[in-house]
C-alpha positions as CSV (number, residue, x, y, z in Angstrom):
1,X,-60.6,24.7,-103.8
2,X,-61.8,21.5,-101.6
3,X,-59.3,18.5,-101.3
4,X,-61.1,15.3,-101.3
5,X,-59.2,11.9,-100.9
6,X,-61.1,9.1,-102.8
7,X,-60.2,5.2,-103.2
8,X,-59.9,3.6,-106.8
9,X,-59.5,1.4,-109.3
10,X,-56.8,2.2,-111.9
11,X,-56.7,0.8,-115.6
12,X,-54.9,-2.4,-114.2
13,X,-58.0,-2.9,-111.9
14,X,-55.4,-2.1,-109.2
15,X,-56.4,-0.4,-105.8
16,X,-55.0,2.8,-105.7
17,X,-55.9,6.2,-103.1
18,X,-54.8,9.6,-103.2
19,X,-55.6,12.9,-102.8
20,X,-57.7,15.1,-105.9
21,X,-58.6,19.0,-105.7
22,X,-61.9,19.6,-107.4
23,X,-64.6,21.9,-107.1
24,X,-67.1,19.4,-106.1
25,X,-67.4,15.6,-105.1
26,X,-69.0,15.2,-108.9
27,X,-66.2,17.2,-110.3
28,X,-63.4,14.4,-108.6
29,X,-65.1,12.3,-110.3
30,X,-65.3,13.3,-113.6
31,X,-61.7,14.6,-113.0
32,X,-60.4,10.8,-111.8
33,X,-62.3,9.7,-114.7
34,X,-60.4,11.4,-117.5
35,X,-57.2,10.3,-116.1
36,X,-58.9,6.2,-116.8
37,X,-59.4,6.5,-112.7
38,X,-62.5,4.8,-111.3
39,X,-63.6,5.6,-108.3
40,X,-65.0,3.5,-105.2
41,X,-65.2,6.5,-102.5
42,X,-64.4,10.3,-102.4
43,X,-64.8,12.5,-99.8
44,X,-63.9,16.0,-99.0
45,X,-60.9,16.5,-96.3
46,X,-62.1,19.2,-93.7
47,X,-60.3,21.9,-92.1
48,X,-61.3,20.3,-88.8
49,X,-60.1,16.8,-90.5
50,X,-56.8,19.0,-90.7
51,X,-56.4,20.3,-87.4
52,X,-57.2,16.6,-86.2
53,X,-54.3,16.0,-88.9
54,X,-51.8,18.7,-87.3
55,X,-53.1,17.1,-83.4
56,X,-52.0,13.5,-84.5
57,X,-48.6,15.2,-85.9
58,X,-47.5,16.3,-82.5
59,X,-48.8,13.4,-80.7
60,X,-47.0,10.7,-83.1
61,X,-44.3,12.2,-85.4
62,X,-42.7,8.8,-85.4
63,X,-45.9,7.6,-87.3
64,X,-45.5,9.0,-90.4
65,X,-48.0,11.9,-89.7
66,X,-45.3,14.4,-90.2
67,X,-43.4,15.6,-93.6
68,X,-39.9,14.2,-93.1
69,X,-36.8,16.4,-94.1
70,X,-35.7,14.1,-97.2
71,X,-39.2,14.5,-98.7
72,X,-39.4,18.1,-98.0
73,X,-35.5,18.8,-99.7
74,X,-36.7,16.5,-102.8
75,X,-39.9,18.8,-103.3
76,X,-37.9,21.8,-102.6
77,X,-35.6,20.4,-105.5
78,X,-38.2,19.7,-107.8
79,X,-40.1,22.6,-107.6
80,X,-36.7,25.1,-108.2
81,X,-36.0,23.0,-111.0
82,X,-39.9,23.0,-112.8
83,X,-39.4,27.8,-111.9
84,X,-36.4,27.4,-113.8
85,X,-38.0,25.8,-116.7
86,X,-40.4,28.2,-116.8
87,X,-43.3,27.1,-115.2
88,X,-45.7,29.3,-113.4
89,X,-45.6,28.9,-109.8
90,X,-49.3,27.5,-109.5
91,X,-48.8,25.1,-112.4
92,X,-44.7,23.7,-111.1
93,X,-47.3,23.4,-107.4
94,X,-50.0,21.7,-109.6
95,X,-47.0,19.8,-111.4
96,X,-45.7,18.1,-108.4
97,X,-48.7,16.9,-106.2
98,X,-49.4,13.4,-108.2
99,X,-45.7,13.5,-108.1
100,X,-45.3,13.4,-104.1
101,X,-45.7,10.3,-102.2
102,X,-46.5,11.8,-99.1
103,X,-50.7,12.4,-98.3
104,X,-49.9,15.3,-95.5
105,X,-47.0,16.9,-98.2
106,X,-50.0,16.6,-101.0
107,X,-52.6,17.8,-99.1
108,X,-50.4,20.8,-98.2
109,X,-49.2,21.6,-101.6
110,X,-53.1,21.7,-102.7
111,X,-53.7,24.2,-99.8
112,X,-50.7,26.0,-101.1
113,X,-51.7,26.5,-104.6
114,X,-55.2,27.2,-103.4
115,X,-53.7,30.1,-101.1
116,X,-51.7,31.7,-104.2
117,X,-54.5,31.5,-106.7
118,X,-56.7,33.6,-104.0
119,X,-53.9,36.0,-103.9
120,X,-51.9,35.1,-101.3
121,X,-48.0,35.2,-101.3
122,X,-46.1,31.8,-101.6
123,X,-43.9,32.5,-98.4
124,X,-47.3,33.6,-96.6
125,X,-49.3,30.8,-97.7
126,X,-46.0,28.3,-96.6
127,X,-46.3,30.3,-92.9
128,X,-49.7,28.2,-92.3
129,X,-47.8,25.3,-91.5
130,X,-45.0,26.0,-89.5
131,X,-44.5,22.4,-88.4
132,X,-43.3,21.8,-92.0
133,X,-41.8,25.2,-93.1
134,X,-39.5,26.7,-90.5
135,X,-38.8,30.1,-89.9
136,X,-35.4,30.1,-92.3
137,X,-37.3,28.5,-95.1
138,X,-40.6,30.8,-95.0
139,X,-38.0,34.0,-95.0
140,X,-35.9,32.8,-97.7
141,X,-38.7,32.1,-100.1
142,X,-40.0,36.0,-99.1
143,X,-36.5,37.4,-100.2
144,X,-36.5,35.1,-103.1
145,X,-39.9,37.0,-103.6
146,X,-39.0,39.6,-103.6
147,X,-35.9,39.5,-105.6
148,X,-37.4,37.7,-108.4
149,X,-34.8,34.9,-107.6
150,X,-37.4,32.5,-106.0
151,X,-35.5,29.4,-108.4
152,X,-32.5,29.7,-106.9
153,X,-33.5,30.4,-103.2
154,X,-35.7,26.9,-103.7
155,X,-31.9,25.3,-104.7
156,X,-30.5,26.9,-101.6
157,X,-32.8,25.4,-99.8
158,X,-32.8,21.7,-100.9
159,X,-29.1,22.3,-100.6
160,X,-29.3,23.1,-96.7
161,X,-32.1,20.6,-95.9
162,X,-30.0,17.5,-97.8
163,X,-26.5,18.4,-95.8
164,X,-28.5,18.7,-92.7
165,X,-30.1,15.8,-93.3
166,X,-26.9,14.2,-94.2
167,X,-25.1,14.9,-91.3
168,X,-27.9,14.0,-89.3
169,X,-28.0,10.6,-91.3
170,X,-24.0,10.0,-90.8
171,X,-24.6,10.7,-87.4
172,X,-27.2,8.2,-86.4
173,X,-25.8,5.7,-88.6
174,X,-22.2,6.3,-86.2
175,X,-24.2,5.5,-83.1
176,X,-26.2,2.9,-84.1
177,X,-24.3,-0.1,-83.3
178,X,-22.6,1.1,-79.8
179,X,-26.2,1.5,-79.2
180,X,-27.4,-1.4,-80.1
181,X,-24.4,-3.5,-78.2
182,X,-25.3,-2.0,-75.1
183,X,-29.0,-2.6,-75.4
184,X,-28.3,-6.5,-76.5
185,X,-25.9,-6.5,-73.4
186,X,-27.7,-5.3,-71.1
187,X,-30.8,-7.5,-71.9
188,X,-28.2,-10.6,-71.9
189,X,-26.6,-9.4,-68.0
190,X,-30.7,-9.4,-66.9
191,X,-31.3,-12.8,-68.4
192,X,-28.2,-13.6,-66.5
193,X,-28.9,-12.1,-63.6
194,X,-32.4,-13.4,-63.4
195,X,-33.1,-17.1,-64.7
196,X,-29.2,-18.5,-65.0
197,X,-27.6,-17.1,-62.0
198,X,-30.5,-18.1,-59.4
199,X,-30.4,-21.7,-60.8
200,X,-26.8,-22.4,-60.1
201,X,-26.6,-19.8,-56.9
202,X,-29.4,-22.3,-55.4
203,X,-27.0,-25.4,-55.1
204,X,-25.0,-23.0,-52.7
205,X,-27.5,-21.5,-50.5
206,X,-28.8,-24.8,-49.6
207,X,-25.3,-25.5,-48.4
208,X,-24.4,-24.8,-44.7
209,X,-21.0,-23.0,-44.8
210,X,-20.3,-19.6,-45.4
211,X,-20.1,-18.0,-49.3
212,X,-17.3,-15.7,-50.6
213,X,-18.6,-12.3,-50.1
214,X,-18.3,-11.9,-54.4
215,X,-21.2,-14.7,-54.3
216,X,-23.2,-13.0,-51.7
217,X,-23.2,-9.9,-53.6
218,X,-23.9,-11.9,-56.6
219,X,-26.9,-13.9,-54.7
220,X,-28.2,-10.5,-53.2
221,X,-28.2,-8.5,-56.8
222,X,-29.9,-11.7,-58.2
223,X,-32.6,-11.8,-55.7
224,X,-33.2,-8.2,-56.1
225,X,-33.8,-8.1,-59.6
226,X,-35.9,-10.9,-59.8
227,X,-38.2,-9.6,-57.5
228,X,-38.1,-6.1,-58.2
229,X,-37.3,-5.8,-61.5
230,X,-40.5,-3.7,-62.2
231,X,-39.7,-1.1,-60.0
232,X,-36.4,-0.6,-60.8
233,X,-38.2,0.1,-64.8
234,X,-40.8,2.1,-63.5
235,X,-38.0,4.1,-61.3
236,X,-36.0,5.0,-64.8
237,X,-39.7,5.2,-66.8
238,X,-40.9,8.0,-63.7
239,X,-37.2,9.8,-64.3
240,X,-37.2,9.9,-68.4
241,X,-41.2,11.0,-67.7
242,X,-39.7,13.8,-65.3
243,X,-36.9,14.8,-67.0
244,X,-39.0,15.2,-70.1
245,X,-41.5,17.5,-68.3
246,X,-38.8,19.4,-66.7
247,X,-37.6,20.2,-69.9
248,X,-40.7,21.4,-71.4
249,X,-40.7,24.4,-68.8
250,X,-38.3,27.1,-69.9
251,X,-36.2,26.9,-67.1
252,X,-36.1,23.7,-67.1
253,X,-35.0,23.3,-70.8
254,X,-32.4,26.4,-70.2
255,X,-30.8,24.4,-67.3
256,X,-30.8,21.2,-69.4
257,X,-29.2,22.5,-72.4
258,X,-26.2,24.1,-70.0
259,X,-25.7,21.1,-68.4
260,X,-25.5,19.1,-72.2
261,X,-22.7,22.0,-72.8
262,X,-20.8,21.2,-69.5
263,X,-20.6,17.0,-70.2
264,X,-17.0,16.7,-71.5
265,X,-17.1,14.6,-75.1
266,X,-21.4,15.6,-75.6
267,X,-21.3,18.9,-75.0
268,X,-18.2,19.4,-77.4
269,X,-20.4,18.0,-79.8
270,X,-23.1,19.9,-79.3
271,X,-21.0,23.0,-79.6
272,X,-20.1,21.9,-82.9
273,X,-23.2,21.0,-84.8
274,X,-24.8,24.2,-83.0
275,X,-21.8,26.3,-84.4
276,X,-22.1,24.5,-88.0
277,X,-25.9,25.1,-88.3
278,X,-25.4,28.7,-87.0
279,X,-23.1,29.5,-89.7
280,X,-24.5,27.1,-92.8
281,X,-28.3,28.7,-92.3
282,X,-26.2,32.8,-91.2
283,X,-24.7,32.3,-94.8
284,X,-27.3,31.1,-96.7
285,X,-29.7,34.1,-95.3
286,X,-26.8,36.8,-95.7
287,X,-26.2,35.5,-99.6
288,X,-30.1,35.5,-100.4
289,X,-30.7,39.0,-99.2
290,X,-32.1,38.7,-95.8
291,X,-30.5,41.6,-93.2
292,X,-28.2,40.5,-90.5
293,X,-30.8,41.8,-87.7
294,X,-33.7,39.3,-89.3
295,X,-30.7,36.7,-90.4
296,X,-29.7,36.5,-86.5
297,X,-33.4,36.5,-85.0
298,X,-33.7,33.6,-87.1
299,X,-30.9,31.9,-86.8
300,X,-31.1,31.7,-82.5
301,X,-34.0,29.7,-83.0
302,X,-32.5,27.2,-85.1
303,X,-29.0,26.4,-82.8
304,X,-30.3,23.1,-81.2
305,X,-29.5,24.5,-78.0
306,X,-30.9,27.4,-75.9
307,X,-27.6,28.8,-74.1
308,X,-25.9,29.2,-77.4
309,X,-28.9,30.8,-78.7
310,X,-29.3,33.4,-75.7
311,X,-25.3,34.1,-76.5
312,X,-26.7,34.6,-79.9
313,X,-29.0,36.7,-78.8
314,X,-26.8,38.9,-77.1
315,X,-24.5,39.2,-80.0
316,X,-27.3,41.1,-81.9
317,X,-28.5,43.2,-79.7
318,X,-24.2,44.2,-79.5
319,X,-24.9,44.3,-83.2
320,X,-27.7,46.5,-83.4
321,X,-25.6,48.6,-81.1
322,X,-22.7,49.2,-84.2
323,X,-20.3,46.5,-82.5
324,X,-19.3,43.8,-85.3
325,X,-20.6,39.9,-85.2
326,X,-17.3,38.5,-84.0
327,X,-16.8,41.2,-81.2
328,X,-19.9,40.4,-80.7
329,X,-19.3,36.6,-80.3
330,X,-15.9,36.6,-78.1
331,X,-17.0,37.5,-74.7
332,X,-19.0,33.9,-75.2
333,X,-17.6,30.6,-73.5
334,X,-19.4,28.6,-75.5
335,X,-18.5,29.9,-78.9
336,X,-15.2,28.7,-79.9
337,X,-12.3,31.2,-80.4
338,X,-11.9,29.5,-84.1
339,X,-15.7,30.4,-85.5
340,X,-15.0,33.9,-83.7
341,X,-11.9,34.6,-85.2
342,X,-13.0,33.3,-88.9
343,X,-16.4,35.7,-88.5
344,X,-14.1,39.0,-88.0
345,X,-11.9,37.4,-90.8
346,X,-15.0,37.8,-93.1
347,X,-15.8,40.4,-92.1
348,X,-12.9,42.7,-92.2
349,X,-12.6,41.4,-96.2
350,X,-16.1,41.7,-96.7
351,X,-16.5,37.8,-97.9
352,X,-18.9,37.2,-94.6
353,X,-20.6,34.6,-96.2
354,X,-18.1,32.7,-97.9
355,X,-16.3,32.5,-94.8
356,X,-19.6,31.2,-93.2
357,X,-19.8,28.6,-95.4
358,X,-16.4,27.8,-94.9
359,X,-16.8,27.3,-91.1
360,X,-19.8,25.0,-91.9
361,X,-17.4,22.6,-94.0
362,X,-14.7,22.8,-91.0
363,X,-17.1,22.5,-87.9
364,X,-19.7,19.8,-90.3
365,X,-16.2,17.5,-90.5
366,X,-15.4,18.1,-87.0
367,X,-18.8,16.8,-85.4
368,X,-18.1,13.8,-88.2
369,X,-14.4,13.3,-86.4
370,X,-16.0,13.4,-82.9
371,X,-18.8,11.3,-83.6
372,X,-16.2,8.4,-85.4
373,X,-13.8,8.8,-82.2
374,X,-16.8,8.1,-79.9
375,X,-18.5,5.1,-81.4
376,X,-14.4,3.9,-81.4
377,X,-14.1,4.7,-77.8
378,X,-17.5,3.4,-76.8
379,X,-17.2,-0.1,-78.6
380,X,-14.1,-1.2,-76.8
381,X,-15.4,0.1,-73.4
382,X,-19.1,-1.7,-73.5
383,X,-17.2,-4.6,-74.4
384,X,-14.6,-4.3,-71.6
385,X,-17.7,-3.7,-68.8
386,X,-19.4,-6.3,-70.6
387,X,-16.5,-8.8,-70.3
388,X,-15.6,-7.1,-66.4
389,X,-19.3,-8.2,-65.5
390,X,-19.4,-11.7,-66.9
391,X,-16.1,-11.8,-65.4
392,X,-17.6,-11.1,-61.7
393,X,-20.4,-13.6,-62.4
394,X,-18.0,-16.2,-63.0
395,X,-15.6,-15.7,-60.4
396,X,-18.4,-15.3,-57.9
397,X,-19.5,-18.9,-59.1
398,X,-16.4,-20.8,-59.2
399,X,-14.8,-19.6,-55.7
400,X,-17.5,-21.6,-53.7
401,X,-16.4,-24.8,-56.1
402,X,-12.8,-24.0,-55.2
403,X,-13.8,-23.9,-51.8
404,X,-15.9,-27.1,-51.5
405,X,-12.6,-28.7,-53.3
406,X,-10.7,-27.6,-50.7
407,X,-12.5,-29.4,-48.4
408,X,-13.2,-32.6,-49.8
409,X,-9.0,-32.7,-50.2
């Protein structure tokens, strides 16, 4: 059925826009009008207006063009609960478009529905947009499928997408502020460095005696980033834009990822939210029906990081060779001996996925712990450098003073 999006008037005589599934442009109307909807424009959205759509998604997620994960877990949640009510699939679909805030979410949904009432499957008509569904969410609705337990899946689901999304969350909200001191102090050592410090450094250069070498070095930095302060950005702006191309090759973005691993404090963290997310997303697949082989293939794809995925890798093909997952998982650096020793734990009582879950929990509130102990760390230490440089500016003022002092006594 054709999506149009149309601008409006409400009751109020309010401006309103959306997006309305109808058979025709006449039918919209007729449609907006039973609901006390007055149109001013409609006008159908074209496959080609989608692919423009998908483009734009790629070239600026930070816009708004993509759905975000907290909008995708509260339609995942709303739709398990409308199954479990009792409503058909295509009417709990129908139910929750004029509920859903987001256009590209809406204008999905309506494709969605129209994909299942032409007989398509609900996890084959979600694989059509695999920028929104991912890999784990498109198999779990298939076994939910075909288990008849589609409800509950959709609840597993919300559940995993809010605690990633909350760790993710707790995580940024950690950072925020060491960030944002070093960014403030690093624009107030460049204001320094280039309007204040020439302005008093002039007095001495006009002098005719020799500077403490702390001012020279202070004189020569200033001079340097006054005049070529635009090189030195487009220097970092040429290495961010090269480091970001090299990781877009495969190499590249292999050797990157093993480097992250090998940084003391980041790559421990990166171990542990790859660890948590490999056994949060391995647990929820085993407990919903999905086969350890399928479970692992997807699961490599979701570790944030492409050495511990190639590790993963290599586990299942020792898997598919008989060997257990924990064997499996010990020859790895990478993969701590804990998470190794709790997999063989589950899996010589049978309990696999409980004690997946269980490693979540631990490995979810160890990437908390390290995250808290680094923004503690860092604060004191930009503030020391901070005070350490200021420190440097200062003494390389007052020495010449001291020195001119010296002479006048």
């Amino acid at each position: 059925m054709p999506i149009f999006e149309y601008s409006a008037l409400n009751a109020k005589g309010k401006s309103v826009s959306d997006i309305i599934d109808a058979e025709s442009v006449s039918a919209a109307r007729q449609k907006l009008r039973a609901a006390s909807i007055y149109p001013v424009s409609i006008r159908e959205v074209h496959d080609s207006q989608s692919r423009q759509t998908g483009f734009l998604e790629k070239l600026l997620p930070a816009f708004g063009s993509r759905v975000r994960p907290g909008e995708l877990a509260i339609m995942t949640r709303q739709l398990a609960t409308l199954l479990q009510a009792g409503f058909p699939l295509v009417s709990a679909i129908y139910t929750l478009i004029p509920q859903t805030r987001s256009r590209v979410l809406k204008r999905m949904l309506s494709q969605i529905k129209d994909a299942i009432e032409e007989g398509s499957g609900f996890a084959e008509a979600l694989s059509e947009y695999p920028e929104t569904f991912s890999p784990i969410y498109i198999n779990m609705v298939r076994s939910g499928e075909s288990s008849g337990t589609l409800e509950l899946v959709l609840n597993r689901l919300a559940d995993i997408t809010e605690r990633q999304q909350a760790l993710s969350n707790r995580v940024r909200s950690a950072m925020a502020y060491p960030v944002l001191m070093l960014i403030v102090g690093i624009l107030i050592l460049m204001f320094l460095l280039t309007y204040i410090v020439p302005s008093i450094t002039a007095i001495f250069t006009d002098m005719d005696q020799s500077l403490p070498a702390p001012t020279r070095a202070l004189i020569a930095v200033s001079e340097f980033l006054k005049a070529s302060w635009w090189m030195l950005l487009g220097a970092m702006v040429m290495l961010l834009a090269g480091l970001r191309h090299f990781g877009r090759t495969q190499q590249g973005a292999y050797r990157l990822d093993k480097a992250v691993l090998q940084i003391p404090l980041a790559g421990n963290l990166k171990t542990k939210l790859a660890v948590a997310r490999f056994s949060r997303t391995l647990g929820s697949l085993l407990e919903n029906g999905v086969p350890l082989m399928a479970a692992l293939d997807i699961v490599k794809n979701i570790v944030g990081n492409r050495v511990i995925a190639e590790t993963v890798q290599a586990a299942a093909a020792e898997v598919e060779k008989g060997a257990g997952l924990g064997k499996s998982l010990e020859s790895s650096r990478f993969f701590p001996h804990l998470a190794v020793q709790m997999i063989q734990v589950g899996e010589n009582s049978g309990e696999l996925e409980a004690m997946l879950a269980k490693m979540a929990d631990i490995y979810e509130n160890e990437v908390e712990s390290t995250v808290s102990g680094l923004t503690a760390m860092l604060e004191p230490a930009i503030i020391l450098v901070m005070a350490l440089v200021v420190g440097f500016i200062v003494l390389s003022i007052i020495l010449p003073i001291f020195e001119m002092n010296q002479m006048i006594g």
